[in-house]
C-alpha positions in Angstrom: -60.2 -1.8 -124.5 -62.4 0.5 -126.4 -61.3 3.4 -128.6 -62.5 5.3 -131.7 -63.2 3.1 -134.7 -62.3 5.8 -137.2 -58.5 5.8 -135.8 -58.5 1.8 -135.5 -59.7 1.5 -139.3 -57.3 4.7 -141.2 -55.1 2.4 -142.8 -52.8 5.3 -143.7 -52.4 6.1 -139.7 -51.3 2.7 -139.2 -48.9 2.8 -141.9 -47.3 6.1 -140.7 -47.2 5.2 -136.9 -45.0 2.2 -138.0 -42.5 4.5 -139.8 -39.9 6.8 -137.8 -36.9 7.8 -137.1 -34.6 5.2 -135.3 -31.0 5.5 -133.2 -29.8 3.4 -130.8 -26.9 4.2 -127.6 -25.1 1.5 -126.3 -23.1 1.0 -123.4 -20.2 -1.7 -122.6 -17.2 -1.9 -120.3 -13.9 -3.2 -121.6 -12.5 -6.0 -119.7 -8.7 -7.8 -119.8 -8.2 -11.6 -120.6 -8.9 -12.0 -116.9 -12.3 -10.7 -116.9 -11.7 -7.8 -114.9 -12.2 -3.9 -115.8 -9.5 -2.7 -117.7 -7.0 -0.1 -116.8 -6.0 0.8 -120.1 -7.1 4.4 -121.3 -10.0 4.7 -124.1 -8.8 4.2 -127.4 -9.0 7.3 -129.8 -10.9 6.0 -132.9 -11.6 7.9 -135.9 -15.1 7.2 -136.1 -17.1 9.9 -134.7 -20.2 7.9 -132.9 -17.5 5.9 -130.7 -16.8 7.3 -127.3 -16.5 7.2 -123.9 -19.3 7.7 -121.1 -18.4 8.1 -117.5 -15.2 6.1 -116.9 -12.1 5.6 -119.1 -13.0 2.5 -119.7 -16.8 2.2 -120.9 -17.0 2.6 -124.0 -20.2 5.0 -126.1 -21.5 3.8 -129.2 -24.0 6.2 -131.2 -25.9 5.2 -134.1 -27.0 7.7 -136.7 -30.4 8.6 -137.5 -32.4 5.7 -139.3 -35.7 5.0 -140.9 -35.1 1.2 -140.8 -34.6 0.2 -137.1 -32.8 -2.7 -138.5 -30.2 -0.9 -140.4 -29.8 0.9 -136.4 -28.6 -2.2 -134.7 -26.8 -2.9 -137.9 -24.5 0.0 -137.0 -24.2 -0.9 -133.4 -22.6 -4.2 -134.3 -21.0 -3.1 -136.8 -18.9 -0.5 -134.4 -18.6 -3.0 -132.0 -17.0 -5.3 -134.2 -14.3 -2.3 -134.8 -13.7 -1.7 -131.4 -13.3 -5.2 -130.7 -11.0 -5.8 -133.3 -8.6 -3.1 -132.1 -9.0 -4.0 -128.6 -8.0 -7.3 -129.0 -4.7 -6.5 -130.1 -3.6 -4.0 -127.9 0.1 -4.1 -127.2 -1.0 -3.6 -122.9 -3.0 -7.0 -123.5 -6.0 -8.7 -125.3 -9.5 -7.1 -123.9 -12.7 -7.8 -124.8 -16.0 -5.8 -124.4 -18.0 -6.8 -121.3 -21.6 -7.8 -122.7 -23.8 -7.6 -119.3 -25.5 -4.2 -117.6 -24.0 -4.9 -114.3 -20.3 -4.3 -114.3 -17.4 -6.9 -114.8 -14.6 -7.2 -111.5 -12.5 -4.7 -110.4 -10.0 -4.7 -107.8 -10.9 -1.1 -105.9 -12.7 1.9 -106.1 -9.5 3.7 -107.2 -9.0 1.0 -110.4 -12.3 3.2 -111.7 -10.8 5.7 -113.6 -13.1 8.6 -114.9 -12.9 9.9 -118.4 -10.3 11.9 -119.1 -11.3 14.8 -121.9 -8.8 17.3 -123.0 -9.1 20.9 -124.8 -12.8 22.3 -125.3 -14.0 18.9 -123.8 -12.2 19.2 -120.8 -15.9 20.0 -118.9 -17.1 16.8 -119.8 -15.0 15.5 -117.0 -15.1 18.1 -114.3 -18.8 16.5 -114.6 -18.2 13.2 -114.5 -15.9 14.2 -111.1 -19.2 16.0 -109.6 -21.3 13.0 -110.8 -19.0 10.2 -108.7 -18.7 13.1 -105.9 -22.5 12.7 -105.5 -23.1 9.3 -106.5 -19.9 7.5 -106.3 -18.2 5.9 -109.1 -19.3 2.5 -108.5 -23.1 2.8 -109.8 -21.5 4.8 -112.6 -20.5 1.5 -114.0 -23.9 0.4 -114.9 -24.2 -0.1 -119.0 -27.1 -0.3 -121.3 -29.2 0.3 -124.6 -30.9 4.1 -125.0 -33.8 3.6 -127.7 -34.3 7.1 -129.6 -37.3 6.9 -132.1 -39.4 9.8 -133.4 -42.0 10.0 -135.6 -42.7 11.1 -139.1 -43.6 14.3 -139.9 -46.5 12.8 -142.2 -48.0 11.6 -138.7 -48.6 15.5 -137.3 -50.2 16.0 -141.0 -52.7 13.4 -140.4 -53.7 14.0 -136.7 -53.7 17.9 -137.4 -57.3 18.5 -136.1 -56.2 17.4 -132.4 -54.2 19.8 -131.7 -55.8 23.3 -133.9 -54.2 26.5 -134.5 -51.1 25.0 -133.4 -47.8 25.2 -135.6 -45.8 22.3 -136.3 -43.1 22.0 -133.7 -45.4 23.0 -131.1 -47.6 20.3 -132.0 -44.8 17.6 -131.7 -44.2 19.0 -128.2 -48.0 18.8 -127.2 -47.9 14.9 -128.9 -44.2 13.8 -127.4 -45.4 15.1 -123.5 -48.6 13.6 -123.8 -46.6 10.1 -125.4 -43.9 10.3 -122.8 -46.6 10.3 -120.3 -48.0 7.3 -121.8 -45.1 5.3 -122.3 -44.1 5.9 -118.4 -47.1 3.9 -117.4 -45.6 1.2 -119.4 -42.2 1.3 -118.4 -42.7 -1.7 -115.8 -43.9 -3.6 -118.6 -40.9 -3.1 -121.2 -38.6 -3.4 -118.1 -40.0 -6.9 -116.7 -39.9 -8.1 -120.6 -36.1 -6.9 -121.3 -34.4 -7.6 -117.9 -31.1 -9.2 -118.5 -28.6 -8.9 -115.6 -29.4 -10.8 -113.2 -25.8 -12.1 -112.3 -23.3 -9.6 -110.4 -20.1 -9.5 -109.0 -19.6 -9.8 -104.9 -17.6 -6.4 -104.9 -19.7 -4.3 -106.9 -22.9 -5.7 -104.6 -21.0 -4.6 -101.4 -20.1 -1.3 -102.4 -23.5 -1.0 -104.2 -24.9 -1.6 -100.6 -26.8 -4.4 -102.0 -27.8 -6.6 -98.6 -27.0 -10.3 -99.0 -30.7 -11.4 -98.7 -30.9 -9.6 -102.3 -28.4 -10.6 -103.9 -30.3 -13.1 -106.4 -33.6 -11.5 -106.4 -33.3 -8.7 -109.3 -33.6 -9.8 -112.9 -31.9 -6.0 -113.6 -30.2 -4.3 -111.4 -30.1 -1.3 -113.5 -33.6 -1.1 -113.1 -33.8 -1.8 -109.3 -34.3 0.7 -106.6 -30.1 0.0 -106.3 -30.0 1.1 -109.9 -29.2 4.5 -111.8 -31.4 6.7 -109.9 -31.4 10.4 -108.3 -31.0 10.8 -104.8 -34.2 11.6 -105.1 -38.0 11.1 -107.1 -38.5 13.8 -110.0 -42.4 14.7 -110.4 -42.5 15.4 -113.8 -45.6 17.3 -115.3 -47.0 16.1 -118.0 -49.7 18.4 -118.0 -48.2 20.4 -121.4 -44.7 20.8 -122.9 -44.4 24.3 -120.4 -45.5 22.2 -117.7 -43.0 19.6 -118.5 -40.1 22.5 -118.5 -41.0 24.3 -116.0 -40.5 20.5 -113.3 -37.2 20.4 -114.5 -36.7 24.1 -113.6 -37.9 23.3 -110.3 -34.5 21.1 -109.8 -32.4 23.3 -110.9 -33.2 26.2 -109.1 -32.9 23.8 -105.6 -29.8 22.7 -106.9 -31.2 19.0 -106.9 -29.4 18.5 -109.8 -26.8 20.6 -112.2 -28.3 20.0 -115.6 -31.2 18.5 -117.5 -28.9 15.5 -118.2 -28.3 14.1 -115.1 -32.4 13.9 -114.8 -31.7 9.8 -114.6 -35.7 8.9 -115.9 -36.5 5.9 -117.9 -37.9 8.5 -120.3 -36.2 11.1 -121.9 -37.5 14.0 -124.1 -34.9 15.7 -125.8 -33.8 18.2 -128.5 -31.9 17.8 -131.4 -28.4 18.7 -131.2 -27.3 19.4 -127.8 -28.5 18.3 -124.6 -29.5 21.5 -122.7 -32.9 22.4 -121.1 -32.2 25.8 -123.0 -32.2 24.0 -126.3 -35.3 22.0 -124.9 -37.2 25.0 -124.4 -36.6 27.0 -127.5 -36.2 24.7 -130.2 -38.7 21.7 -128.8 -38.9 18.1 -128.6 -36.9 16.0 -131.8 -37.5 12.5 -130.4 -38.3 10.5 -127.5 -35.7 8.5 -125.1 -36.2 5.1 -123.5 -33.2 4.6 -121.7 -34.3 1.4 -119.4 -33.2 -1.0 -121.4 -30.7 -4.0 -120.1 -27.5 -5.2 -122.0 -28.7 -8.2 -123.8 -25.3 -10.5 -124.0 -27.3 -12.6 -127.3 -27.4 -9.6 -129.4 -24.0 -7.6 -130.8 -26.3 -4.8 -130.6 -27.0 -5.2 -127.0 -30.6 -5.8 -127.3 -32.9 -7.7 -128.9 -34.5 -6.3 -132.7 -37.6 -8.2 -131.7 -38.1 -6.4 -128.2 -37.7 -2.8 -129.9 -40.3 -4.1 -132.6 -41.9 -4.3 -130.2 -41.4 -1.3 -128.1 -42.0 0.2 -131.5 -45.4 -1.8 -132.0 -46.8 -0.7 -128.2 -45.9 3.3 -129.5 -47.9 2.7 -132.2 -50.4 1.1 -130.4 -50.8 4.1 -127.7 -50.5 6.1 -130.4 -53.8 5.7 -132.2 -55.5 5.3 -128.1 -54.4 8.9 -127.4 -55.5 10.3 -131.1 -59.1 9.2 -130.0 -59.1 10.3 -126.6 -57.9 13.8 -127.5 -60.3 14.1 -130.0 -63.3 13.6 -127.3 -61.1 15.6 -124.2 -59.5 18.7 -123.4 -55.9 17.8 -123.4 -56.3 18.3 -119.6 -58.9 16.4 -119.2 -57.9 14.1 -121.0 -54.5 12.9 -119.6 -56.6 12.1 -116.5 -58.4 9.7 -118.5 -55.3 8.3 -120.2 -54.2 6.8 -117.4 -57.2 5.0 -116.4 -58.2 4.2 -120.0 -54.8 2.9 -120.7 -53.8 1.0 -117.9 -56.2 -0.6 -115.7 -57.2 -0.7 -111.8 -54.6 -1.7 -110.6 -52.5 1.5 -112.1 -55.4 4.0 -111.8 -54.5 7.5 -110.7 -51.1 6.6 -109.8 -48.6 9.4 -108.9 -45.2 9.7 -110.7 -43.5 8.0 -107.0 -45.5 4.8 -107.6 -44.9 4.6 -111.5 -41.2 4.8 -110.6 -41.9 2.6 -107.5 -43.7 -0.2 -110.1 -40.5 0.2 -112.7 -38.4 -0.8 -109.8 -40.5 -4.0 -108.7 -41.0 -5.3 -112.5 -36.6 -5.5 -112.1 -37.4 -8.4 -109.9 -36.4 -11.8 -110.7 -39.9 -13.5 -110.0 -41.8 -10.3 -110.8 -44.7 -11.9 -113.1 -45.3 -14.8 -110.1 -45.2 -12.1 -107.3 -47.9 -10.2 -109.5 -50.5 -11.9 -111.0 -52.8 -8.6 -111.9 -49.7 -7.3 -114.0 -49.7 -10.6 -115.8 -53.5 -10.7 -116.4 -52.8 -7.1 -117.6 -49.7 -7.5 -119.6 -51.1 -10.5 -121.2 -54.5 -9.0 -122.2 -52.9 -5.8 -123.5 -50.9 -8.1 -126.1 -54.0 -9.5 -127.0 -55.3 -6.3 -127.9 -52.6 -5.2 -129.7 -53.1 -8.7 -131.6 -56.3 -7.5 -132.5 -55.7 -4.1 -133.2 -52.4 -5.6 -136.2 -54.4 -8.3 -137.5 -55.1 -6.4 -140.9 -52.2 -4.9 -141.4 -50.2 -8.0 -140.3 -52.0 -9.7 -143.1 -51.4 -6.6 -145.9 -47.8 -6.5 -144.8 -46.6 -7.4 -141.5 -43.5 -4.9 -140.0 -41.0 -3.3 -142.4 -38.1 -4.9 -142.9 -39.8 -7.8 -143.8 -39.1 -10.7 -142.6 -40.5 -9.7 -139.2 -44.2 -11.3 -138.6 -46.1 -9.2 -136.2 -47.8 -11.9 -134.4 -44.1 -13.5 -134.0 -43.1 -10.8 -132.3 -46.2 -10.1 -129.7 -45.9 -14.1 -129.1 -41.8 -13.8 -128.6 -42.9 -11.4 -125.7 -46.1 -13.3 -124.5 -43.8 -16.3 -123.8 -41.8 -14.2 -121.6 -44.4 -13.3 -119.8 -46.0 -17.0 -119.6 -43.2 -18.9 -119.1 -39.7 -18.3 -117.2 -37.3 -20.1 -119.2 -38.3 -17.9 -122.3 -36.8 -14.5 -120.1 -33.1 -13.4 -120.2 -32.4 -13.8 -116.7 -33.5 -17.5 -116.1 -31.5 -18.2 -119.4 -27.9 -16.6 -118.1 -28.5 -17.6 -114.8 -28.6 -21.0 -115.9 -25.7 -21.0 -118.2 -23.2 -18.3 -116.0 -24.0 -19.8 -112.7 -20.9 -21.7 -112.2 -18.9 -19.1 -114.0 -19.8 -15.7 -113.4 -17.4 -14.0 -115.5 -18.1 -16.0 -118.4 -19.5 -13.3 -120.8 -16.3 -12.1 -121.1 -15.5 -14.5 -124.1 -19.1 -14.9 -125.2 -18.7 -13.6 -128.7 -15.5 -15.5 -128.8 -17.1 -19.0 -128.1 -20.9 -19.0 -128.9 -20.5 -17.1 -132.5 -23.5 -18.6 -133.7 -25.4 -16.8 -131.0 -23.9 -13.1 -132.2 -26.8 -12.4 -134.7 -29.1 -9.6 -133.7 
């Protein structure tokens, strides 16, 4: 893959792509000592970045804003460690938090109790009662792991001539569209190397609709064409920032759906502050979203540090491959060109439909056998990106230190390569006699509980 030397060689770009800004969301269900969802209502905490999502019973945990991604997971486990601690000594009955994407037991529909908000909140839940109205309350209990990262404000210094005449903000939005465009062609790829729930209950199958013939073929569920998905496929522009507002526009007005959150997209571009499309539109893009991420049961923080290195490492990487290609393209122009440049034959001139349609297949179970171009592909883009680190692995190698670049890229190649290195083939084989044995994974595999 060729791109401009000058970008590959400025030291100082590389440096800057591989600082940020870095939050995390996770997900996770509270279950009884049976394994089962609990009844129990949320319990009020004081801290301020634990809540509640759609149900009573799943509990929301929001890092702050960090400039060390490690100090981000930090905080996750850290407020899962506070929950768990109360939760376990609840007078109604030890619980536990459920560490899998795909839901725990339940005994009905009806034991799915939607969040109850009180006072100025109380919105929140005449939402969540349209949202299981329209997509029923069962694929509500899907869990997971939002990545949020932006970039430094010393990065729209350095690429300043791209994007002339422009002022600050409106150059982030120009950058984040064009990224988010990127990034969507690579969501198969950070899907098929994350996929982590690939065990599910019977019930939750049958009123997912699942047929039995697919019961074991899905590595993620979540990420499946049963997943958390609109009724229907959003075409997204990506053509400019107004473009991009103007799609989601196009929903609303039909009525397709009520508000800029429940656009359910791998990707995400949002504000800071508040989630509106009004905010969106007048006060521009903060950060990016990658919200496709699985619950990882080996990691407190519900997914892996090494896979958001790198998730981290292939922004970067894009990063410096759309800096040269807008500097030689109308911004037009050149998003056509992205996509071939970037991606390969067997992705050229895809529409939005079969980018979605790709993310869904790389959720299969045996999707690197089924697809041998994507593996060709996958594995030749990490040898680029190899290449394109060398230097700076051997000046510093990622911040925090400790993390070797070339250990990370080969973490991920082996996933890839080999099927006993993905999280799928490693909880199948140890919950397949058991299936509710994540329950009490922190509880008896301590030693795993370090990420």
């Amino acid at each position: 893959m060729h791109y401009m030397k000058a970008w590959t060689d400025n030291k100082k770009l590389k440096q800057e792509l591989l600082k940020g800004k870095f939050g995390i969301e996770k997900e996770s269900l509270r279950v009884d000592a049976r394994g089962y969802l609990a009844a129990t209502p949320h319990l009020v905490m004081e801290e301020e970045q634990i809540s509640r999502d759609f149900c009573e019973s799943q509990v929301e945990f929001i890092s702050g804003v960090h400039l060390q991604l490690h100090d981000a997971c930090d905080e996750i486990c850290e407020l899962s460690a506070l929950v768990e601690e109360k939760i376990a000594l609840r007078r109604e009955g030890m619980e536990f938090l459920w560490m899998y994407s795909n839901p725990p037991a339940y005994d009905g529909i009806d034991q799915i109790k939607i969040a109850e908000f009180t006072g100025a909140y109380e919105e929140k839940t005449e939402y969540r009662k349209y949202l299981a109205k329209k997509y029923g309350k069962v694929k509500m209990l899907y869990s997971g792991v939002h990545f949020n990262y932006s970039l430094p404000d010393s990065f729209f210094d350095i690429y300043k001539d791209s994007f002339a005449g422009k002022d600050k903000q409106a150059k982030k939005n120009a950058w984040y569209t064009t990224l988010a465009d990127a990034l969507m062609m690579d969501s198969w790829l950070i899907v098929a190397l994350t996929a982590a729930s690939p065990v599910a209950e019977e019930r939750f199958l049958t009123d997912m609709e699942v047929p039995e013939e697919e019961w074991n073929t899905y590595a993620s569920f979540r990420n499946s064409p049963y997943g958390y998905w609109n009724l229907f496929i959003p075409e997204l522009s990506y053509a400019d920032f107004d473009g991009y507002i103007e799609s989601i526009k196009k929903y609303l007005a039909t009525g397709k759906i009520s508000s800029i959150k429940e656009l359910y997209y791998p990707i995400r571009l949002k504000p800071k502050g508040e989630n509106t499309l009004r905010n969106l539109e007048e006060n521009g893009i903060n950060h990016i979203e990658l919200r496709m991420l699985d619950l990882n049961p080996f990691c407190c923080s519900g997914v892996e540090r090494k896979d958001l290195i790198f998730i981290h490492l292939l922004i970067a990487y894009r990063s410096t491959q759309l800096l040269s290609m807008l500097e030689k393209e109308d911004t037009p122009v050149a998003e056509r060109i992205i996509k071939r440049k970037l991606h390969g034959i067997f992705l050229e001139q895809v529409s939005e439909k079969e980018r979605i349609q790709l993310h869904q297949k790389a959720s299969r179970i045996s999707f690197w056998e089924e697809n041998p171009d994507c593996k060709t592909y996958a594995s030749d883009l990490l040898a680029e990106m190899k290449q394109y680190y060398k230097e700076y692995t051997a000046d510093q190698g990622y911040v925090p230190a400790g993390y070797d670049i070339f250990e990370v890229l080969d973490f991920e190649m082996k996933k890839i390569q080999r099927p006993e290195c993905r999280y799928a083939f490693q909880i199948k084989e140890k919950y397949q006699q058991n299936r509710s044995a994540a329950t009490f994974w922190v509880k008896n595999n301590p030693e795993e509980e370090n990420n």
